[in-house]
C-alpha positions as CSV (number, residue, x, y, z in Angstrom):
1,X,-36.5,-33.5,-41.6
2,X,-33.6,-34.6,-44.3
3,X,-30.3,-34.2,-43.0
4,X,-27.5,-33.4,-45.6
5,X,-24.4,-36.2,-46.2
6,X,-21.9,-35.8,-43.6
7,X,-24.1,-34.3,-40.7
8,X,-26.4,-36.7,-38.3
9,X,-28.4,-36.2,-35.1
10,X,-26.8,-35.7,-31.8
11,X,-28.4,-36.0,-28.5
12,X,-26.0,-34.9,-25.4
13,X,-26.6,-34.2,-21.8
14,X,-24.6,-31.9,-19.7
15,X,-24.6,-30.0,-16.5
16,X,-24.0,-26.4,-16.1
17,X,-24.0,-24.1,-13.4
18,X,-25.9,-20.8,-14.2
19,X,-24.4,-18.2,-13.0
20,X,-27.6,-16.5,-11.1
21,X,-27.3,-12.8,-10.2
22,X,-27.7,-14.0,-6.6
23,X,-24.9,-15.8,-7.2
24,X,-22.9,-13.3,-8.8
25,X,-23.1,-11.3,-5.6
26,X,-22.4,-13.8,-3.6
27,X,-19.3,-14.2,-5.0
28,X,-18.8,-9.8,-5.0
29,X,-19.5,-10.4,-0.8
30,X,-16.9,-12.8,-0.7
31,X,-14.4,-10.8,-2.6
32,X,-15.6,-7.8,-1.0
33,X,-13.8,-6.2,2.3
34,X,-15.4,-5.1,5.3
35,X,-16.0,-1.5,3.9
36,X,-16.9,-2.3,0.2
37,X,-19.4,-5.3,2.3
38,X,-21.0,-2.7,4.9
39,X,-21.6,-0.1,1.4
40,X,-23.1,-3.1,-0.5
41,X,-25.3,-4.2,2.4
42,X,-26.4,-0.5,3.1
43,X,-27.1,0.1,-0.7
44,X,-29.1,-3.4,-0.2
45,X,-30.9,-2.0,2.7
46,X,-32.6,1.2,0.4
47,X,-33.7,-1.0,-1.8
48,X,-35.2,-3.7,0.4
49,X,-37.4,-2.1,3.4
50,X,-37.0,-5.6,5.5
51,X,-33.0,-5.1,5.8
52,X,-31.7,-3.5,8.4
53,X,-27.3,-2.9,8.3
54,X,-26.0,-2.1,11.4
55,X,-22.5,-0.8,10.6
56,X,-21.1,-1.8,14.0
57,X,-18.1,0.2,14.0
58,X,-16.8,1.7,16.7
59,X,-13.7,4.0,16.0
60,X,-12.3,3.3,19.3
61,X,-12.7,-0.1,19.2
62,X,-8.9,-1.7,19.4
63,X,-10.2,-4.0,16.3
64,X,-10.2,-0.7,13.7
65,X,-6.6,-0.1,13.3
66,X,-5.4,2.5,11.4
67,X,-3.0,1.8,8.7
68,X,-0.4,-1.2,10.0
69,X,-0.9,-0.8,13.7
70,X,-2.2,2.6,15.8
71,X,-1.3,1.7,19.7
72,X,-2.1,4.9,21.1
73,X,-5.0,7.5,21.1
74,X,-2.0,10.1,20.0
75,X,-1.8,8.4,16.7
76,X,-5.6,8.6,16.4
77,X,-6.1,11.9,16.6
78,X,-3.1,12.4,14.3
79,X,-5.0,10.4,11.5
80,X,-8.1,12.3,12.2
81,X,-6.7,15.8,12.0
82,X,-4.6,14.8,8.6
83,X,-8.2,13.3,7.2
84,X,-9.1,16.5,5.2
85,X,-6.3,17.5,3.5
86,X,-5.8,20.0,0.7
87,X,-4.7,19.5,-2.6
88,X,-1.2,21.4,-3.2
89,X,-2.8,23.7,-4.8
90,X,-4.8,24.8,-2.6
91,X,-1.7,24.4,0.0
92,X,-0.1,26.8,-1.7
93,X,-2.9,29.1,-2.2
94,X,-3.4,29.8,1.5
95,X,-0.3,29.9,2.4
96,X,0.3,32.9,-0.5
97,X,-3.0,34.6,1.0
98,X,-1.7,34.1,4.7
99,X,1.5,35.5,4.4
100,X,1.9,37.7,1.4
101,X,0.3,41.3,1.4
102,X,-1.4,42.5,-2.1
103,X,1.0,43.5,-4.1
104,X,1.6,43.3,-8.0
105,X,4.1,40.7,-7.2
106,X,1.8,38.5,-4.9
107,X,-0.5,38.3,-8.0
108,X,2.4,36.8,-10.2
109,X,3.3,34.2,-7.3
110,X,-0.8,33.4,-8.3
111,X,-0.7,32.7,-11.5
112,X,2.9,31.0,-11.0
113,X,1.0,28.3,-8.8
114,X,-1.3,27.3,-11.5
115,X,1.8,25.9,-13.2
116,X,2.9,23.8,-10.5
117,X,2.3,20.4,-11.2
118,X,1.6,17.2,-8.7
119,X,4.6,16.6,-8.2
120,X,5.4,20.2,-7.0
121,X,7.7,21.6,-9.8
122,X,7.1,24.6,-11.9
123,X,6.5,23.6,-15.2
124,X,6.0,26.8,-17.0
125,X,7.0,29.4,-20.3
126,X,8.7,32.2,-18.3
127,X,8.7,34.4,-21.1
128,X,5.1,33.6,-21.5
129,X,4.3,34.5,-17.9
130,X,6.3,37.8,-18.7
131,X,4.0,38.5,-21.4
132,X,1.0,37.6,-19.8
133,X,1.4,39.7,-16.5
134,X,3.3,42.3,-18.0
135,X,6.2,41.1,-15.4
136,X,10.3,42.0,-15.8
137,X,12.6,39.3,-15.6
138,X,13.4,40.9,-11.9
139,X,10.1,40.6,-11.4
140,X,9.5,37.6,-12.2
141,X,12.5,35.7,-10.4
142,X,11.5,37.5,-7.4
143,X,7.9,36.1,-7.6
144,X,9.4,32.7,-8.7
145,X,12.0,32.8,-5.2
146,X,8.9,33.6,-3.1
147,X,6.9,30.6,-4.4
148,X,10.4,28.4,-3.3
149,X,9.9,29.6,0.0
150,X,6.6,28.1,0.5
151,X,6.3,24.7,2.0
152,X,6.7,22.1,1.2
153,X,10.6,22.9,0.7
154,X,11.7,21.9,-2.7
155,X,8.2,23.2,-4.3
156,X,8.3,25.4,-7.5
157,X,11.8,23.5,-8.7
158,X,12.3,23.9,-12.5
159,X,14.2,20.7,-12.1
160,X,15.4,17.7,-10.2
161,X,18.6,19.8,-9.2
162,X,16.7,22.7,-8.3
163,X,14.6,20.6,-6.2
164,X,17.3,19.2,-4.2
165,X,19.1,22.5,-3.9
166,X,16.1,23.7,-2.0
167,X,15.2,21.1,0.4
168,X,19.3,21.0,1.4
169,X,18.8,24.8,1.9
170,X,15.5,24.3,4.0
171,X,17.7,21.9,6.3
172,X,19.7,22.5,8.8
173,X,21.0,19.4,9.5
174,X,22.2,19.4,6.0
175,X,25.7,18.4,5.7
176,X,28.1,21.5,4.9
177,X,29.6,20.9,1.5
178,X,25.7,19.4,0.3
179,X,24.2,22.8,-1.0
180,X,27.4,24.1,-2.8
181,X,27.9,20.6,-4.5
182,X,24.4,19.9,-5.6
183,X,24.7,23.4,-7.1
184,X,28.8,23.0,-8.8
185,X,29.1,19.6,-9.4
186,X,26.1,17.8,-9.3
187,X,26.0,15.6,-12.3
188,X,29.7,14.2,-10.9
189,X,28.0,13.7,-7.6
190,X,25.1,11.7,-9.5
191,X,27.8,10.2,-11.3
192,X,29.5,9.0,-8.2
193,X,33.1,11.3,-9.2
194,X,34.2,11.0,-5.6
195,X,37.2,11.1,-5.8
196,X,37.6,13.9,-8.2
197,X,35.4,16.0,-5.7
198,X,37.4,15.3,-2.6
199,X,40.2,16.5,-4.5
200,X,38.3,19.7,-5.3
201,X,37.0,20.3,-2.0
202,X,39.9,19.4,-0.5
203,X,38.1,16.6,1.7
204,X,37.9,13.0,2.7
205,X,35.8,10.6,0.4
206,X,33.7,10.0,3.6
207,X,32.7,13.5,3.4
208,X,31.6,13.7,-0.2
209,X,30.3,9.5,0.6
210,X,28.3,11.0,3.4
211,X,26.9,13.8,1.3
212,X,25.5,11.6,-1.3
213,X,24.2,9.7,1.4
214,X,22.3,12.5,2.4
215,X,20.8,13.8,-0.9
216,X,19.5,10.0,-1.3
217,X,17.6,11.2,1.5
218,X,15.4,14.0,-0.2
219,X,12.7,14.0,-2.2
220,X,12.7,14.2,-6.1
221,X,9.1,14.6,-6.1
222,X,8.5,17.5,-3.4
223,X,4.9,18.3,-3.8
224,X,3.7,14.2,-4.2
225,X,3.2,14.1,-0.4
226,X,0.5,17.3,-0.4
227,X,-3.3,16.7,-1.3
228,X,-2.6,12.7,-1.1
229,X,-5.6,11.0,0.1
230,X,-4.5,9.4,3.7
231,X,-4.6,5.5,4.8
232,X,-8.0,5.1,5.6
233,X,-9.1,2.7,8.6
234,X,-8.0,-1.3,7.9
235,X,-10.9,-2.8,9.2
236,X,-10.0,-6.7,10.7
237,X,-12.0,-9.6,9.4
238,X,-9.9,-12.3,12.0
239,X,-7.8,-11.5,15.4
240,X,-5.4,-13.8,16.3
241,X,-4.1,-13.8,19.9
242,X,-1.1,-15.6,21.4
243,X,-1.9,-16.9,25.0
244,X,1.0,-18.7,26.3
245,X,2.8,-20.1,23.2
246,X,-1.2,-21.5,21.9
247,X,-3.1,-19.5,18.8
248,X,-6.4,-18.7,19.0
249,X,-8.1,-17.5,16.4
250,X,-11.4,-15.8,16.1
251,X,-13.7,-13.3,13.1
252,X,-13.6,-10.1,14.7
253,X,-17.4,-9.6,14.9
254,X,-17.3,-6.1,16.1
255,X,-16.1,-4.8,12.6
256,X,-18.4,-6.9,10.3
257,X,-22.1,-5.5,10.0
258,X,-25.1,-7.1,11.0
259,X,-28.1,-7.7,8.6
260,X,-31.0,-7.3,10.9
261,X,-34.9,-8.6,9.8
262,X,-37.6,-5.8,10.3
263,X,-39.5,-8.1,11.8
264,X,-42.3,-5.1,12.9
265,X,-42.6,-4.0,9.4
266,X,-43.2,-7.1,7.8
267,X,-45.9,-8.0,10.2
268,X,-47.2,-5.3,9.7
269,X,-47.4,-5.3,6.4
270,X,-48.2,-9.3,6.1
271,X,-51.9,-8.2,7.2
272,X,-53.0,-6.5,3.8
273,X,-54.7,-8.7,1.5
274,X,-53.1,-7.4,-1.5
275,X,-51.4,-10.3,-3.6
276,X,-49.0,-7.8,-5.0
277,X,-48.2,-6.5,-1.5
278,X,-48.0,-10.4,-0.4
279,X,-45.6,-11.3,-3.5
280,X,-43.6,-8.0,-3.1
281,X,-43.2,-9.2,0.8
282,X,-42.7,-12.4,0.1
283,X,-39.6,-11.2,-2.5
284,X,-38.2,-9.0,-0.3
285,X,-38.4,-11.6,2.6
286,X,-36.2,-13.9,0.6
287,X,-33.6,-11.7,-0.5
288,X,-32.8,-10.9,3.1
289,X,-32.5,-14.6,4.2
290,X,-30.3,-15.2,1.3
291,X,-28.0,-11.9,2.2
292,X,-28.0,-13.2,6.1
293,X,-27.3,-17.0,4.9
294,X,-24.1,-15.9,2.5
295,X,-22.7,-13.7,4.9
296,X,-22.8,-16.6,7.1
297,X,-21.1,-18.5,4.6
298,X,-18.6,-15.3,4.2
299,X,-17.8,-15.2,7.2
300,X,-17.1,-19.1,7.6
301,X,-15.0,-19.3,4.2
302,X,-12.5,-16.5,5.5
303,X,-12.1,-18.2,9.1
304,X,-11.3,-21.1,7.4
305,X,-8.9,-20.0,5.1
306,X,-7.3,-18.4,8.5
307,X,-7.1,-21.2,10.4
308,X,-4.9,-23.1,7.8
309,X,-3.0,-19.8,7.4
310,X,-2.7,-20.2,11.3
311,X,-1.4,-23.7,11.5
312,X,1.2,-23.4,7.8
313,X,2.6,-19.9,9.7
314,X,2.3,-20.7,13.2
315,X,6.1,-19.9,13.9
316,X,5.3,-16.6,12.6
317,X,2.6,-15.8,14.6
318,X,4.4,-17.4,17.6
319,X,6.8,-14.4,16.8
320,X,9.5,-17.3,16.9
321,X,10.5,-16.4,13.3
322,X,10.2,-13.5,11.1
323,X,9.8,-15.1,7.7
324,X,7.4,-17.4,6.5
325,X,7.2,-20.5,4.7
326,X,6.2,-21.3,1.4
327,X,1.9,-21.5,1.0
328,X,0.4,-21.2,-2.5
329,X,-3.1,-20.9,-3.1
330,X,-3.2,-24.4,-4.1
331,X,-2.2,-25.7,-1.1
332,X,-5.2,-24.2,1.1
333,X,-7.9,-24.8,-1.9
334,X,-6.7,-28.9,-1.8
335,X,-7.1,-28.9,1.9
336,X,-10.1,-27.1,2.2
337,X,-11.4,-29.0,-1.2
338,X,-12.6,-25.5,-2.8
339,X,-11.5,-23.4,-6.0
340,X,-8.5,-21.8,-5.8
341,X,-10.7,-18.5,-7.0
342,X,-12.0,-19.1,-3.9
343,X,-9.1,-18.8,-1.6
344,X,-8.1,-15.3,-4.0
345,X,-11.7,-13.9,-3.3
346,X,-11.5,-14.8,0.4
347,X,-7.9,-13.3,0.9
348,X,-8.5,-10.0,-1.5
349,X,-8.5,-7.1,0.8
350,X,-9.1,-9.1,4.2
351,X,-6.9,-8.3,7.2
352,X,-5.8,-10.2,10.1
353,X,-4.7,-8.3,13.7
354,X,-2.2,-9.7,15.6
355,X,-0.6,-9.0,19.2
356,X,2.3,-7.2,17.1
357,X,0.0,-5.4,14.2
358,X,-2.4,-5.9,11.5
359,X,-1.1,-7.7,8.2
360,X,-3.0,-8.2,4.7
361,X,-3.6,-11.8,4.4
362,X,-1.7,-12.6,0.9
363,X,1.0,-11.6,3.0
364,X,1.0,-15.0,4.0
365,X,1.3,-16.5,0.6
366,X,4.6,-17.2,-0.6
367,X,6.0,-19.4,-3.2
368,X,8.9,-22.0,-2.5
369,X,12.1,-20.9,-4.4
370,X,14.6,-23.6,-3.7
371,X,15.4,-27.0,-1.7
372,X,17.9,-27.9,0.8
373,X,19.5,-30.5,-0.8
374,X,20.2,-31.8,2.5
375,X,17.3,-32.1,4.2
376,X,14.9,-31.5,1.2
377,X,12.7,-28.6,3.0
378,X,11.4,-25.7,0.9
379,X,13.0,-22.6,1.0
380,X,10.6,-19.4,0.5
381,X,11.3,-16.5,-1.4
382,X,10.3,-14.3,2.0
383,X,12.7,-16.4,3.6
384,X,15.6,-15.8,1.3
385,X,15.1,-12.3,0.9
386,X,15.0,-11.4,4.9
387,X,18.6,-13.2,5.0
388,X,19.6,-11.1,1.6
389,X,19.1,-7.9,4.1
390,X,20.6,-9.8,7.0
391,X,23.7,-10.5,4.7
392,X,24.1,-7.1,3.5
393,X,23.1,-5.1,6.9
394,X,26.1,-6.7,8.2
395,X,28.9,-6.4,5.5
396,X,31.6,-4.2,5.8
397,X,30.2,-0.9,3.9
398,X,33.9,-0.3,2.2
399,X,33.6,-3.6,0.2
400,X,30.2,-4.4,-0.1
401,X,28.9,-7.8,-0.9
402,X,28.3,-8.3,-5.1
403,X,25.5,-10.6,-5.9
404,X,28.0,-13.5,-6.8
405,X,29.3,-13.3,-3.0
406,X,25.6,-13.2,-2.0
407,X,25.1,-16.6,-4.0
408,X,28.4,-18.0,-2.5
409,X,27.4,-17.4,0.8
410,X,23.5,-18.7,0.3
411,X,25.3,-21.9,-1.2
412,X,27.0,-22.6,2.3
413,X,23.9,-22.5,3.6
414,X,22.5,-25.5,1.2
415,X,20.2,-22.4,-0.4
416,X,21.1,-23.3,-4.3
417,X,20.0,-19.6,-6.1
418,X,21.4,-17.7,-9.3
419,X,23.4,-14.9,-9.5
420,X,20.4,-13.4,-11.8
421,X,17.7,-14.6,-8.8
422,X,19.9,-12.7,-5.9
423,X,20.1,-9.6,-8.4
424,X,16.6,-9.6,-8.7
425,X,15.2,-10.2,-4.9
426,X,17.8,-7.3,-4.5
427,X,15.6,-5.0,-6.4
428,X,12.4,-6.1,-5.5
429,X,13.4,-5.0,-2.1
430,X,15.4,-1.8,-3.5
431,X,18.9,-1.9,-1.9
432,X,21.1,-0.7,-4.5
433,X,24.2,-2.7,-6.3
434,X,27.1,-3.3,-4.3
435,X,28.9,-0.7,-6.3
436,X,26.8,1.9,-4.7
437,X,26.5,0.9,-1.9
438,X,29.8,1.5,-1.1
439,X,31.2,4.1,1.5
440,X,34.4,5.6,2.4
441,X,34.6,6.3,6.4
442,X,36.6,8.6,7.7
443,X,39.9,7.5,8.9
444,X,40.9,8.3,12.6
């Protein structure tokens, strides 16, 4: 064949790796938990009558923690009686049916709730609602105070303000001059007035300090908490246990299933002469020795990855320090000579239990932020930020440390930051500026 001026004939070798569907999933198992493995394996399972998934789980197995830790059978049956809840509208709607008799007005408090969004407030045209149920404005105030009377407190607000006003009325602990402020002068209490409300109220700024302090504690989103799905079960891929200042770590077998070989049926089968029954046997066979041999390799991968996590955080797991030190995905991938894609997948929604609770393994990954320059060590950023909340847990509270002060005080302690660093670990772990942090206390 001629070949036009310019072009000539190439030959090139090169190796790729075809990405099989096998190996597709047996990259999904690796990235997979323990719940999203055992609903893969049991999907596997219908479609392959040689596989047999036993789910091994065992609720009150001390592996299958709930949430961070769940020490006692209390908490258990907490979680189990909280597994099915409503959503808030249907909250609302029983409580309206379990405590309101039929009455015109109980039929407006109805149609209210169908305005009540996620969040619990009442976003609604009141003149519409008028209209549509032929309602008074008396009427329809009273129907719209007997919705604010149903729990959660704060639900049917028409605002943030609102909102507040009825959780501080809900509350008995509420401090005295809270409900009549939030309702006079709220915008200068948002606006941090202080002064100009002690003068009003004819108090101490540790009055009107300690009522802001409080209304930081309520809700602005009163109806978020109702109709939430809860925590569902963490299930443990490793347990590490502490036995006299020595770590041992193992996988935590009880919570992984088990791919079992139907040994029965496929002898059984095996005796038809059938070569389509012989190939589909022979197929089926080979997809369950291939699911058992990368589960093995599953499970090895992630107890890998923990025992370097185990000998980089050892102090941590020691309980000898609360912070960690700096580990990047790199670091494990060099040592274990795989692809740092690998160490993601392995660490993506796998847990780790512990003498003193279960903790997500990125947890564990942290990035080094600065250098002594006296010793040279790294510095992480989870180390950094634990002494930012050390630093300002202990400050005096009527002149709060600014973020300049912070990286002052960081500097004596050969940890070299920026002003602009400090601001931001402060918001990542959301303690306000030191300007509102401030409080007045009450002189004696």
């Amino acid at each position: 064949m001629a070949i036009g001026p310019g072009f000539r004939q190439q030959q090139r070798q090169s190796q790729k790796l075809a990405m099989t569907q096998r190996l597709q999933q047996s990259i999904q198992m690796l990235q997979f938990n323990v719940e999203e493995l055992r609903d893969f394996l049991t999907q596997k399972a219908l479609e392959n009558p040689l596989i047999d998934v036993d789910t091994n789980w065992n609720a009150n197995h001390a592996s299958l923690t709930a949430a961070q830790n769940m020490p006692s059978h209390d908490d258990f049956i907490e979680r189990v009686s909280t597994s099915n809840q409503h959503s808030l509208f249907e909250y609302l709607l029983d409580q309206i049916h379990l405590t309101m008799r039929d009455t015109p007005l109980r039929k407006i408090v109805l149609h209210l709730i169908e305005y009540v969004d996620v969040n619990g407030y009442l976003k609604v045209d009141e003149q519409q609602v008028m209209t549509d149920m032929q309602a008074t404005p008396i009427e329809l105030l009273d129907a719209i105070t007997l919705l604010q009377q149903l729990d959660p407190p704060g639900v049917g607000a028409r605002n943030l303000q609102e909102a507040l006003m009825l959780q501080t009325e809900n509350d008995d602990a509420a401090p005295n001059l809270a409900y009549i402020i939030l309702e006079e002068n709220f915008d200068a209490l948002v606006n941090r007035q202080w002064e100009k409300l002690a003068k009003q109220y004819r108090v101490e700024l540790a009055d009107i300090s300690s009522v802001y302090d409080y209304v930081r504690t309520l809700s602005p989103t009163p109806g978020a908490a109702v109709g939430q799905e809860t925590t569902g079960y963490i299930f443990p891929d490793l347990v590490v246990t502490n036995r006299q200042g020595k770590l041992a770590l193992k996988t935590a077998s009880m919570a992984q299933p088990v791919v079992k070989f139907q040994g029965n049926y496929y002898q059984q089968m095996n005796q038809h002469s059938d070569r389509e029954v012989t190939e589909y046997l022979k197929e089926k066979k080979s997809e369950y020795e291939w699911i058992a041999s990368s589960l093995q390799q599953r499970e090895a991968t992630i107890f890998r990855v923990g025992t370097v996590i185990i000998e980089r955080q050892a102090d941590f797991f020691l309980e000898k320090q609360t912070t960690l030190k700096p580990l990047l995905l790199r670091d494990v991938a060099q040592q274990l000579q795989v692809h740092e894609s690998t160490i993601s997948r392995s660490i993506n929604g796998k847990y780790i239990q512990t003498d003193f609770g279960m903790f997500e393994l990125k947890r564990f990954f942290t990035k080094a932020v600065s250098k002594r320059p006296t010793d040279g060590e790294l510095v992480s950023a989870d180390s950094i930020q634990h002494r930012i909340v050390t630093l300002i847990n202990q400050e005096n509270k009527e002149k709060p440390l600014s973020d300049q002060k912070i990286v002052q005080i960081l500097k004596t302690e050969n940890i070299e930051l920026s002003r602009r660093t400090v601001a931001k670990y402060r918001e990542n772990l959301n303690i306000p500026s030191s300007s509102k942090r401030k409080q007045y206390l009450k002189t004696e």
